[in-house]
N, C-alpha and C positions, 0 to 999 in steps of 0.2 A: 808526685813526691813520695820516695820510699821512709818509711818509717826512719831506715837509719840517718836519710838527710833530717829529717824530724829532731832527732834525738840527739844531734852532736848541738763488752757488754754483759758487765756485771749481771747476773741474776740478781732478784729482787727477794728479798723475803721479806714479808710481809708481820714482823715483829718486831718487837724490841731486841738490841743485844741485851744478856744477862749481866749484871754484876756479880761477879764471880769473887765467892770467898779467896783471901790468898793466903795460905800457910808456910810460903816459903821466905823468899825474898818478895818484900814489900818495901825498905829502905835502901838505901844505898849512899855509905856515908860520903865525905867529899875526898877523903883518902883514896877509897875504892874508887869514886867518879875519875879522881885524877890518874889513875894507875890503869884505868880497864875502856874508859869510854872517853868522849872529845864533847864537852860543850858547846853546843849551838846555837842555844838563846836563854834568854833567861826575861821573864814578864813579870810585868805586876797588876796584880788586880784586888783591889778594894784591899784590903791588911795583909794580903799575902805573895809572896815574890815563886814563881813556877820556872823549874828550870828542864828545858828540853835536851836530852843528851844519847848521842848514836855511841852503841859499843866499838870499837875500834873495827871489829873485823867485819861490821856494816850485818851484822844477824838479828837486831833488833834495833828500835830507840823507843823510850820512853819520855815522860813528863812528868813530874812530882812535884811538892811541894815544899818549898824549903823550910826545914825546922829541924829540931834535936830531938836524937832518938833517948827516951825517958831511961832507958837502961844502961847507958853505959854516958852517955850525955857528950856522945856525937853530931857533930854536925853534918847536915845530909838533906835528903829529900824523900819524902814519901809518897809510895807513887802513886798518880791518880791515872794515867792509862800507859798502853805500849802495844807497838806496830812492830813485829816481828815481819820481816819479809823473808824471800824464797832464795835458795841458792840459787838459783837458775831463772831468770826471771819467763813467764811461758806468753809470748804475745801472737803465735801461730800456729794451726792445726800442723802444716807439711812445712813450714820454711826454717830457712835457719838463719837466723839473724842477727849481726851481729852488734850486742847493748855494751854500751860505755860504763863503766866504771862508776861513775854517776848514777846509775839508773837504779831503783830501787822500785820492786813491786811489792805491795802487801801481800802477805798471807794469810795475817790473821792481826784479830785487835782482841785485846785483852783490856778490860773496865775494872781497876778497883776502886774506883769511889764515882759516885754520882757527881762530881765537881768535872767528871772529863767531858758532859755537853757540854758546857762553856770554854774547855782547853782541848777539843781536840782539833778544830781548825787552830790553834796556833801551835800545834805539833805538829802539823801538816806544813803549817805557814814560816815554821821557822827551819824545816830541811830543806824548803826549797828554796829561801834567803840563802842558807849556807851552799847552795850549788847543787842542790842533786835534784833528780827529776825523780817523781815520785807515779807510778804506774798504778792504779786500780786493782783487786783482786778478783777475780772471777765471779763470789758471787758477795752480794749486801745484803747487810740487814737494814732494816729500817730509817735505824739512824745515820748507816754509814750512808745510804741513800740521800738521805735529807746532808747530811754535809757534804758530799760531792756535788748536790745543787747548791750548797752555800757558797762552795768554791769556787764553782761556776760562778755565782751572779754576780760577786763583788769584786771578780778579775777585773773587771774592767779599771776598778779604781784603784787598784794593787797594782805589784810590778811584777805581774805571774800570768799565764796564759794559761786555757785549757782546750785541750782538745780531745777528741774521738778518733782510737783506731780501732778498724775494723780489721781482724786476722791479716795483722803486718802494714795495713795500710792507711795512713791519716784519711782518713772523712773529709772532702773536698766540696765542691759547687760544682754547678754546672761549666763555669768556667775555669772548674781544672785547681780553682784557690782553693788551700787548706782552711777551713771552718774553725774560728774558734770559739767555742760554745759560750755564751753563756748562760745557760739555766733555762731559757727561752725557747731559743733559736731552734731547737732541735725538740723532738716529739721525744716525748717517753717510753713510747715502744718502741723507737728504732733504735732506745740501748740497751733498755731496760728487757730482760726476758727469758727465757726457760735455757738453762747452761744443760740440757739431755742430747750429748752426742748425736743418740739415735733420733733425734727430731729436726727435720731436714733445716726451721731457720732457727737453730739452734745459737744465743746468743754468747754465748763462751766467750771466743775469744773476741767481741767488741768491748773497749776498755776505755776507761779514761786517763789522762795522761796532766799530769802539772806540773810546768815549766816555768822557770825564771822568764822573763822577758829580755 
């Protein structure tokens, strides 16, 4: 099975990501949510209600926390992380392939508040309710590691699958069936691994992929 039937190996780094001061845009009131971006979930946990929201032209989504901004006494969300993906999503060294509409790859993740261990599997878990297939970045850190096993384990009980593609092609068995990981099933070196071009098993382009069921 080709990737694109699929669709209609992260480096590891061995840290934490930073929580990055923000000086710029940190709120976003609900004026601006409803003029620039589409609402896609919205949670509650212990006193406070988190709402997940994609910019319109699919170039970032974030997750914040609903409240009023003390200056001007807006209401909005204050964010605690955001998934910026790639213009181009990159899933092979030589092929060209062609991704749906849908398909969203990370590039990068952005932490402003230590509250986003707890909400970022549900930033993850509420794109992929709303329909888009969410692709892996090339390389992890620590945590995003640790939550792409989280993702993994508890697919089985969710209505989401995970899989592994290696440079354009889903990770199968012996008998030819598409593998779908969970957490388990699959060794850590055969995804996890050194993204240097120059190093003949260079893991780059094996990724992980999260789908709707």
């Amino acid at each position: 099975m080709k990737l694109e039937t699929l669709l209609e190996m992260p480096d590891y780094i061995k840290k934490e990501m930073p929580v990055i001061n923000v000086s710029t845009v940190n709120f976003y009131s609900e004026d601006t949510i409803n003029r620039e971006f589409n609402i896609i979930g919205k949670t509650k946990s212990e006193n406070s209600e988190y709402w997940t929201i994609i910019k319109k032209n699919k170039s970032f989504a974030v997750i914040g926390e609903l409240g009023v901004r003390e200056e001007d006494k807006r209401v909005g969300i204050k964010l605690v992380g955001q998934l910026d993906f790639k213009d181009k999503p990159d899933f092979a060294f030589d092929r060209l392939i062609s991704i749906p509409e849908s398909v969203l790859q990370v590039d990068s993740v952005a932490v402003y508040s230590n509250k986003f261990k707890g909400m970022g599997f549900n930033l993850y878990l509420s794109l992929v309710k709303y329909g888009y297939i969410i692709v892996s970045d090339h390389t992890q850190y620590e945590g995003g590691k640790k939550l792409w096993e989280k993702i993994a384990r508890l697919s089985s009980a969710k209505e989401y699958s995970v899989f592994i593609v290696d440079n354009g092609e889903p990770r199968t068995d012996s008998d030819g069936n598409v593998i779908e990981y969970d957490g388990t099933n699959l060794k850590d070196d055969t995804i996890w691994g050194d993204v240097d071009s120059n190093i003949e098993n260079s893991r780059r382009y094996v990724l992980l992929v999260m789908k709707r069921k």
